[in-house]
C-alpha positions as CSV (number, residue, x, y, z in Angstrom):
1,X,15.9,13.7,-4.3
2,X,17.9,15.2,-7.3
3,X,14.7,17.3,-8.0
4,X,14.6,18.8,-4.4
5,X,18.4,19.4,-4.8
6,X,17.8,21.4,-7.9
7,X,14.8,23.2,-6.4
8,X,17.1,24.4,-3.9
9,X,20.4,25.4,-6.1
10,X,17.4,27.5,-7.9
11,X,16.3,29.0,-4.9
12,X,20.2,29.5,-3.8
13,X,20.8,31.6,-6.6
14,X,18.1,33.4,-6.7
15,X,18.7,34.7,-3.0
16,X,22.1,35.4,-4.0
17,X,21.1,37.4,-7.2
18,X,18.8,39.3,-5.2
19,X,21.2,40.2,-2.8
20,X,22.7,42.3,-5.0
21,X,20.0,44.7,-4.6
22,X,18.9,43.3,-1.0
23,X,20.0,43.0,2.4
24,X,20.9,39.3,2.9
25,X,17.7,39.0,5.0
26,X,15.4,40.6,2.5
27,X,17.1,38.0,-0.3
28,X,16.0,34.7,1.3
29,X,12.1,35.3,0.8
30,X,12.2,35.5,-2.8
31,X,14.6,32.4,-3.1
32,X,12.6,30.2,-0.6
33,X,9.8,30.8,-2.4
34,X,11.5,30.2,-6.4
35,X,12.7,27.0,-4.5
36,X,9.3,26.0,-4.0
37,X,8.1,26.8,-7.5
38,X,10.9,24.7,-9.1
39,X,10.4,21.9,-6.7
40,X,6.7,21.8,-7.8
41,X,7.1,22.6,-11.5
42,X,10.1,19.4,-11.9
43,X,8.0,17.6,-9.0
44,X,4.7,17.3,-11.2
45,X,7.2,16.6,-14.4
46,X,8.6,13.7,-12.8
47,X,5.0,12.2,-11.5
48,X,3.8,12.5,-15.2
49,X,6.2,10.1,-16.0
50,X,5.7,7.8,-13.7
51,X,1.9,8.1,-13.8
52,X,2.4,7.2,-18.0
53,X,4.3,4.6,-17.5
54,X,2.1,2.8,-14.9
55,X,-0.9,3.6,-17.2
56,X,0.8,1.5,-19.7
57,X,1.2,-1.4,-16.7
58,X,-2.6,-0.8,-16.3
59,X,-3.2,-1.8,-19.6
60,X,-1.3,-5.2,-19.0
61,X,-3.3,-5.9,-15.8
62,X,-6.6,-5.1,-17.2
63,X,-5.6,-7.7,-20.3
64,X,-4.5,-10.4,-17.4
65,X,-7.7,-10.1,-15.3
66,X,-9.5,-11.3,-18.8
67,X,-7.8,-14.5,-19.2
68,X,-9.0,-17.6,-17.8
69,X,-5.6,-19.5,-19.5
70,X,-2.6,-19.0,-16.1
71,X,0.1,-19.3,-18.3
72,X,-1.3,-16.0,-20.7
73,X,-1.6,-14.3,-17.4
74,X,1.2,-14.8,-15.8
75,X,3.0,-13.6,-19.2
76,X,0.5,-10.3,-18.9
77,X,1.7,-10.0,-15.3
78,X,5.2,-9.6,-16.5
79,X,5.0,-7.4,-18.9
80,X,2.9,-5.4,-16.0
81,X,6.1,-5.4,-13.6
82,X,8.4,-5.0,-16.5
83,X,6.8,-1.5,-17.3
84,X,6.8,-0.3,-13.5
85,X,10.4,-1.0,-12.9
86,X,11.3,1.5,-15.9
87,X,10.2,3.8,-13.2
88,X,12.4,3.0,-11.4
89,X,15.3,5.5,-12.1
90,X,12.8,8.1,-11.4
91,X,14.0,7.4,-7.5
92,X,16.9,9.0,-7.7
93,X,14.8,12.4,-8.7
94,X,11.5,12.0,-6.3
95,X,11.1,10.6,-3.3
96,X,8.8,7.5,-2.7
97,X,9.7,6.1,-5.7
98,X,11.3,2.7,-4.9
99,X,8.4,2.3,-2.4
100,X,5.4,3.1,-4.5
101,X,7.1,0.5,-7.0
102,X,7.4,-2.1,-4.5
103,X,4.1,-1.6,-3.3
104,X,2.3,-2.1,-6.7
105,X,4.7,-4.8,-7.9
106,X,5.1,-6.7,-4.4
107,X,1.0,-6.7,-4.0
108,X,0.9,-8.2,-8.2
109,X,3.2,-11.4,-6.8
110,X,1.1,-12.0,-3.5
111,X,-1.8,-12.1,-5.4
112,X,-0.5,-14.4,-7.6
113,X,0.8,-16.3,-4.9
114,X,4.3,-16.0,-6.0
115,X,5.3,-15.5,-2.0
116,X,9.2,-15.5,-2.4
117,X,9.3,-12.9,-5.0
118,X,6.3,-10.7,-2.9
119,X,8.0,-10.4,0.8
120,X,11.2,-9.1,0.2
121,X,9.2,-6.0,-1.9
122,X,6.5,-5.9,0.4
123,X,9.6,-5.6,3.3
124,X,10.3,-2.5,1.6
125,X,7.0,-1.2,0.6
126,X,5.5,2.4,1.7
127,X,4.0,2.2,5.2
128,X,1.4,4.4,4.0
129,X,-0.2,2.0,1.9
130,X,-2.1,-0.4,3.7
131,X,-2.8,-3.5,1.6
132,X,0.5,-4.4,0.9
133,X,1.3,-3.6,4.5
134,X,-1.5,-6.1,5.4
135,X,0.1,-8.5,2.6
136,X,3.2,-8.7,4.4
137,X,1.7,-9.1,7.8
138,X,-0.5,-12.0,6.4
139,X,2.9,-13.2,5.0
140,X,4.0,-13.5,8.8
141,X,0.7,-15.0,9.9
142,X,1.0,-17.8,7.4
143,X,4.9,-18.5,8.7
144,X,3.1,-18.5,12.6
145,X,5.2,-15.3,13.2
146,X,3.1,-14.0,15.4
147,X,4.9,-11.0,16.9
148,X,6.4,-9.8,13.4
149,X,2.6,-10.0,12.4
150,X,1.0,-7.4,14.7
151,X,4.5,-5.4,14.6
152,X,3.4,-4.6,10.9
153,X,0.0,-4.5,11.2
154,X,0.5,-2.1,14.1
155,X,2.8,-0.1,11.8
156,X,0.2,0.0,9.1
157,X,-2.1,1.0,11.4
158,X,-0.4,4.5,12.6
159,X,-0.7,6.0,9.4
160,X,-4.4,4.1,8.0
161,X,-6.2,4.8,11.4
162,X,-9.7,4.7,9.2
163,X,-9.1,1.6,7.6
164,X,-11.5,-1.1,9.0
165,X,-10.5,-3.6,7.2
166,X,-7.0,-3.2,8.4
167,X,-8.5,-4.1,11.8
168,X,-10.6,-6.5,10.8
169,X,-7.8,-9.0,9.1
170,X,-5.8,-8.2,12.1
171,X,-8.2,-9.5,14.7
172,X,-9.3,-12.4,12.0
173,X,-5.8,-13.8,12.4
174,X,-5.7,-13.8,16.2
175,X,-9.0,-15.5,16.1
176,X,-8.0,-18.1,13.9
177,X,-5.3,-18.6,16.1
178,X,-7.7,-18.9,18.9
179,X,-6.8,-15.7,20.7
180,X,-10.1,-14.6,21.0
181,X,-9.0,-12.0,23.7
182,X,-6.8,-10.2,21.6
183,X,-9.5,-10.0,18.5
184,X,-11.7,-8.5,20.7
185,X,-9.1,-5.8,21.9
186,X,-8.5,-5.3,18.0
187,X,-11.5,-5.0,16.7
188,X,-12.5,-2.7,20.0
189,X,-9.1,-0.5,18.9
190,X,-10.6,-0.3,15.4
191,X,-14.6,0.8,15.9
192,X,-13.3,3.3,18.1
193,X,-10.9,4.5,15.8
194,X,-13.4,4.7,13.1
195,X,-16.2,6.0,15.8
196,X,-18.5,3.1,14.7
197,X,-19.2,4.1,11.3
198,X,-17.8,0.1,10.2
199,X,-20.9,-1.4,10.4
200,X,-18.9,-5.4,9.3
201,X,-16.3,-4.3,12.2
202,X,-19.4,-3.7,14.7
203,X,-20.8,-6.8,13.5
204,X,-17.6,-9.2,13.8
205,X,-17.4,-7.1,17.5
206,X,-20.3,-8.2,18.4
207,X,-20.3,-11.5,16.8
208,X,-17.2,-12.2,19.2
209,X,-18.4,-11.1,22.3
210,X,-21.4,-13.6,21.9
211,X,-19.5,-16.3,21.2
212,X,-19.9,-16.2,17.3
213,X,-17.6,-16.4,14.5
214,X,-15.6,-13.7,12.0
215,X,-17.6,-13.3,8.9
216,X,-15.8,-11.5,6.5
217,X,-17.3,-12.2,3.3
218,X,-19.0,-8.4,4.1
219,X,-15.8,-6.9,2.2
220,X,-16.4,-8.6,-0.4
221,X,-13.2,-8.8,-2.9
222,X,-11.3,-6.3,-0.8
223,X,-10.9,-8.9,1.6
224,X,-10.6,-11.6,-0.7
225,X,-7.6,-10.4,-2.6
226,X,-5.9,-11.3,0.4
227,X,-6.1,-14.9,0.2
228,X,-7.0,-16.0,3.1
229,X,-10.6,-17.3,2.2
230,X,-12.5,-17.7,-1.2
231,X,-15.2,-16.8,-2.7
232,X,-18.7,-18.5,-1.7
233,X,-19.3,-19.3,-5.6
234,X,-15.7,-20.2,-6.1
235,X,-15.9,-22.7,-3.2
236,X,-18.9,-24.4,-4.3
237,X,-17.3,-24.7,-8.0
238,X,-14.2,-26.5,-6.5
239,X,-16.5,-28.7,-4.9
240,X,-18.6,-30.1,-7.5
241,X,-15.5,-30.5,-9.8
């Protein structure tokens, strides 16, 4: 925000310096596009930034997907979030910011399975990023909120039109919840969407329509990181413990 504000005092001067020589008219070309310029000269500085500084949180994350010990990762984990939030007086400058944080941090806890500290960040995460979108809406399905469920799925789903998996946990919820109906007018919404080039949404289509279940294990981790089923090998480990 403050960046865009200077972008446009730059530009504001500039006009007025060249209307010196200019009609008023002829002086606002030239300071539109200095305004420009400046926005995207101090725009890139400030993404640097923030793009080192979540780097660094990279590091962390990589160090805590290593560690079989929880109490080691959970300690990598919060040096991770500590590192984003220093990013996050870099709001006040660009826009985005507070939402990309919540994002990143508010999908961290969800996966962790820390669920009161993920919802209130992934309330106020960017509606442009799908899976924490779908995070919160799982969030919902797990409370049996039903309508506050598809209200954010449905909101995810206006700006991530080509995300099948989107579609896919949407429908797998209203399945499990034995509205077959709806998952069908899901997962319909979705291949159409994606003009049947989602060959597990096509399958889990047609699966439905014959009377067979969801299988989702097609996604592989990217459906898996949202909790709602394991892993086929991690299953049968908890079982022979």
């Amino acid at each position: 925000m403050i960046n865009l504000v200077v972008a446009l005092v730059a530009g504001a001067l500039l006009g007025g310096v060249m209307g010196i020589w200019l009609t008023p008219l002829e002086a606002i070309l030239p300071g539109m596009v200095s305004a420009v310029l400046v926005y995207f000269v101090i725009a890139r500085r400030t993404g640097n930034r923030i793009n080192n500084i979540m780097l660094a949180a990279q590091k962390e994350l990589q160090g805590m997907a290593t560690q079989q010990n929880p109490q080691v990762a959970r300690q990598y984990l919060d040096r991770a979030v500590a590192i984003m939030e220093r990013a996050r007086p870099y709001a006040r400058w660009q826009f985005f910011v507070d939402k990309m944080i919540n994002s990143q941090v508010g999908s961290l806890y969800y996966i962790q399975e820390q669920y009161k500290k993920a919802q209130p960040l992934l309330e106020n995460s960017d509606p442009r990023q799908w899976i924490p979108r779908v995070m919160l809406a799982l969030m919902h399905y797990r409370n049996k909120d039903f309508t506050r469920m598809d209200q954010v799925f449905e909101d995810a789903a206006k700006y991530n039109k080509k995300q099948g998996l989107l579609y896919s946990a949407w429908a797998w919820c209203h399945w499990k919840n034995d509205n077959t109906e709806r998952a069908l007018q899901i997962l319909s919404r979705g291949d159409g969407e994606l003009e049947g080039k989602d060959d597990k949404l096509k399958q889990n289509l047609l699966n439905l329509q014959n009377g067979k279940k969801m299988k989702m294990k097609g996604y592989g981790n990217d459906w898996y990181q949202f909790l709602l089923e394991k892993p086929q090998v991690q299953q049968q480990q908890i079982r022979y413990r």
